[in-house]
PADREN-161672 format. One line per field, with one value per residue (C-alpha): residue number from 1; residue in one letter; x, y, z. Coordinates in steps of 0.5 Angstrom, whole numbers, plus 500, padded with zeros to 3 digits. Layout:
PADREN-161672
i <- c(NUM  ...)
aa <- c(a  ...)
c1 <- c(X  ...)
c2 <- c(Y  ...)
c3 <- c(Z  ...)
***
This chain:
PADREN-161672
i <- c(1  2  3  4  5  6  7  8  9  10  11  12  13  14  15  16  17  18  19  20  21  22  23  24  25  26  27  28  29  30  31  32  33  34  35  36  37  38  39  40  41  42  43  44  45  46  47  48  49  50  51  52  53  54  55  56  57  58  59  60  61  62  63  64  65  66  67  68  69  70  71  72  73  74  75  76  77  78  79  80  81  82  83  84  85  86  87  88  89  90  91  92  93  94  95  96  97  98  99  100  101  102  103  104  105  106  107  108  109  110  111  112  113  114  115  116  117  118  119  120  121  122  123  124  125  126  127  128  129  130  131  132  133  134  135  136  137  138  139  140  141  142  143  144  145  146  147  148  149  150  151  152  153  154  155  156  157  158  159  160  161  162  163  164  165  166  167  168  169  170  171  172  173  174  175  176  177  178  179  180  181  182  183  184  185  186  187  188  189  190  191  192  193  194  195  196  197  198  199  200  201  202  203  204  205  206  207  208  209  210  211  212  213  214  215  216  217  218  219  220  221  222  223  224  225  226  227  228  229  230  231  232  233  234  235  236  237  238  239  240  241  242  243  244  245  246  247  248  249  250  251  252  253  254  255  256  257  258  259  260  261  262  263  264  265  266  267  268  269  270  271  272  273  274  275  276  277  278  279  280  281  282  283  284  285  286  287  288  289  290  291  292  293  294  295  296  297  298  299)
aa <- c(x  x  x  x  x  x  x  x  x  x  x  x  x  x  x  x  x  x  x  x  x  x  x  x  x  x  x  x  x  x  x  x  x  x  x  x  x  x  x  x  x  x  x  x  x  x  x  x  x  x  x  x  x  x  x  x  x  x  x  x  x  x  x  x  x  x  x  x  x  x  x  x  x  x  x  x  x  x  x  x  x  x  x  x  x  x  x  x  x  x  x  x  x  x  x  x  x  x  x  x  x  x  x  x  x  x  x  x  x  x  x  x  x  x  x  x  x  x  x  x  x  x  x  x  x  x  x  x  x  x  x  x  x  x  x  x  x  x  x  x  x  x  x  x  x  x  x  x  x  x  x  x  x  x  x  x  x  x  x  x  x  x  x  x  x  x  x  x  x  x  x  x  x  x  x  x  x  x  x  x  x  x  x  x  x  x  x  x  x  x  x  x  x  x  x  x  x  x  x  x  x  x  x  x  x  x  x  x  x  x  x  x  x  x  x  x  x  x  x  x  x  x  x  x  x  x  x  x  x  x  x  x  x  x  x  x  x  x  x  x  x  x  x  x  x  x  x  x  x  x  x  x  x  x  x  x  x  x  x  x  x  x  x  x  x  x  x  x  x  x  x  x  x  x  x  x  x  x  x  x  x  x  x  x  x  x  x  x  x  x  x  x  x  x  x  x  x  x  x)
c1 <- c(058  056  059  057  059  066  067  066  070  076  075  075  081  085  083  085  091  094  096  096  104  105  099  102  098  098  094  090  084  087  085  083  079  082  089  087  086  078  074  075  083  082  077  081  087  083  080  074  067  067  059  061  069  063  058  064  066  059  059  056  062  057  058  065  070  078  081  077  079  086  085  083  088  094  090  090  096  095  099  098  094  090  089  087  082  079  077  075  070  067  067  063  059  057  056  049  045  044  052  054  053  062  063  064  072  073  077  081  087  090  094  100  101  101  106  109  109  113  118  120  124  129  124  117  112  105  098  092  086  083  079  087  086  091  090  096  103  110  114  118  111  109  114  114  108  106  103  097  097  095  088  082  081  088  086  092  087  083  090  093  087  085  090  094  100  100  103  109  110  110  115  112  105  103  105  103  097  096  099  095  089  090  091  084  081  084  080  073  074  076  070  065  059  063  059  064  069  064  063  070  071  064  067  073  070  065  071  077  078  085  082  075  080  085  079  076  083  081  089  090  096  098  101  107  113  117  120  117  120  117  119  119  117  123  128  127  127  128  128  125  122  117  115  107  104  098  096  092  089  086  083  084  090  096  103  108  115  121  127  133  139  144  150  145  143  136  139  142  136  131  136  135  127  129  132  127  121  125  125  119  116  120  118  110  111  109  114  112  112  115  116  114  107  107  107  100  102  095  093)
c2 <- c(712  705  702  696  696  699  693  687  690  692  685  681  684  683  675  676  678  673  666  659  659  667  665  659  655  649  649  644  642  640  646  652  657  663  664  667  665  662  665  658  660  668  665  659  664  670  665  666  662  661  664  669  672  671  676  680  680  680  688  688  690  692  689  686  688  690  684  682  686  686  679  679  685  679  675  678  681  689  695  701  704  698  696  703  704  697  701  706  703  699  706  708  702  702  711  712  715  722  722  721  728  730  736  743  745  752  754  759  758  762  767  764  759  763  767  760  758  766  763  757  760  754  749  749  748  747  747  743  739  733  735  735  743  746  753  756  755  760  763  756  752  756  756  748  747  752  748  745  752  755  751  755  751  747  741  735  729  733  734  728  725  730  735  731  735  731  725  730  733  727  722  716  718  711  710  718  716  710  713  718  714  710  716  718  711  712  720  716  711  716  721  715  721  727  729  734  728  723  728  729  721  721  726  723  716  719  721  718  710  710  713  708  702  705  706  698  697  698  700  704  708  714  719  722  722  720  721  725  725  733  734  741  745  751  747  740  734  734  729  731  728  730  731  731  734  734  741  739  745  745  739  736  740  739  742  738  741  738  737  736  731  736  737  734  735  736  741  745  746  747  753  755  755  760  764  764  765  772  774  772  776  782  782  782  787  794  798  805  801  804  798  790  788  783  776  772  766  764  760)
c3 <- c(252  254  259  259  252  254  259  255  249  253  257  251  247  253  254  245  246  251  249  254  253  256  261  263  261  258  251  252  248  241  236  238  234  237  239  246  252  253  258  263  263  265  271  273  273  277  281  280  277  270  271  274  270  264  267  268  260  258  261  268  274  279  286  283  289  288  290  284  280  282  281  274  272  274  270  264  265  264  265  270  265  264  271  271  266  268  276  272  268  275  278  273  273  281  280  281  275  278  280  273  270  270  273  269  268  267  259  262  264  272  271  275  269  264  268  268  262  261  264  260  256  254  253  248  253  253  257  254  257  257  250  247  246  246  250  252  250  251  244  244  244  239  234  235  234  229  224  229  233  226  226  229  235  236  238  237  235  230  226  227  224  220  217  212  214  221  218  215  221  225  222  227  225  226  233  235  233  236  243  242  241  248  251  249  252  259  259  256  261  267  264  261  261  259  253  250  249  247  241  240  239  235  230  229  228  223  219  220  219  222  228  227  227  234  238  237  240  245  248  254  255  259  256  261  259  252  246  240  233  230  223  223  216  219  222  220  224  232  237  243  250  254  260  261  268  271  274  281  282  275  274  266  264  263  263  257  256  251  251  246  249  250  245  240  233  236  241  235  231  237  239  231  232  238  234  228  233  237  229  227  234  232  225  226  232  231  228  233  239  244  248  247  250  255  252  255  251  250  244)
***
């Protein structure tokens, strides 16, 4: 991905979004052709030139320090994701050419977190990397995620934007999609020269214009906990939290559970979607198998 690009795209659409008034500023100067701040207003409230907040914006973070950065974060305003993916494209702006090669991440998954996975049993859960493949999920992750789980190679963006059943399945496609889109853009600003997540973002801005229109966005997001609304084809519809755990000694992946509000309609149907796994399961088993084999609960 093109830094520089990302930089000024990201830095101009914050400076679009925030007005004189939430700034606390005064709107002088008549009428203004947008309704933003302009690019004197960011510096003045930074602390900075005019000249130098315009090299900024126009893409060049090299040599700019963290109280700088810092400074333009309040200016404008932005979250801790935000401010987050603002550090993470100066950090790439400063790495040298020959530092910039992502370090290689295994697709396999240790043997102690399939185990742990395996002893979930009341709650669907689910590994995934920083591609948004699923690899692994126990038997309640499975039976949730059933339809995307059937496709291939699992991967939550490619059916979110591409299986028409996703926006069934997701009754509040529009905010999945565009919370799942900000989570993207903080992965591509952490991993600016990873070239299997370029591709990912290139496929699905090849093929789908909603997904074209989110990324020019240019929102940031972190995906840690929340509430998701799941219309299940077998139970219905749930609503569920998750909870999202980065997985230290594996850099990349992810650990998401869910959970129903106890005593909750979303409680009954996912003790349902239980039963209707361990049914499934003891359907497809074979009928002279002596003892069950070990679930490895890979995807």
């Amino acid at each position: 991905m093109d830094t520089r690009s990302e930089v000024r795209e990201f830095l101009s659409t914050r400076r679009a979004r925030l007005t004189p008034d939430q700034a606390g500023l005064p709107a002088f100067g008549g009428n203004r052709r947008v309704p933003g701040l302009r690019r004197e207003e960011v510096s003045l409230l930074a602390g900075v030139s005019v000249d130098y907040y315009t090299r900024l914006e126009r893409g060049d973070l090299s040599g700019a320090s963290e109280s700088v950065l810092d400074a333009l974060a309040r200016a404008l305003q932005l979250d801790d994701a935000e401010t987050a993916h603002l550090f993470d494209l100066a950090r790439a702006a400063n790495t040298s050419p020959m530092a910039r090669k992502p370090r290689k991440k295994s697709e396999e998954l240790r043997p102690s977190i399939l185990r742990l996975l395996d002893a979930i049993t009341e709650a669907p859960a689910a590994v995934r990397n920083n591609y948004f493949d699923y690899l692994a999920a126990n038997a309640l992750g499975r039976a949730l995620y059933a339809p995307l789980l059937a496709e291939p190679h699992p991967n939550s963006a490619r059916f979110a934007f591409l299986n028409p059943a996703a926006q069934d399945f997701y009754p509040e496609w529009d905010r999945n999609t565009q919370e799942l889109v900000a989570a993207m853009r903080g992965e591509a600003g952490r991993n600016p020269y990873d070239r299997k997540l370029s591709d990912l973002v290139g496929e699905l801005s090849t093929r789908s214009e909603r997904f074209r229109t989110l990324w020019a966005a240019h929102n940031v997001r972190y995906h840690r906990s929340g509430v998701k609304r799941i219309n299940h084809p077998v139970v219905g519809e749930m609503e569920l939290t998750y909870e999202a755990f980065e997985l230290p000694a594996d850099p990349g992946l992810q650990l998401s559970t869910y959970t129903a509000e106890p005593g909750s309609a979303s409680a009954d149907k996912l003790k349902m979607l239980a039963s209707w796994a361990a049914t499934d399961a003891a359907a497809a088993a074979p009928v002279d198998q002596a003892a069950p084999a070990p679930d490895r609960s890979e995807v």
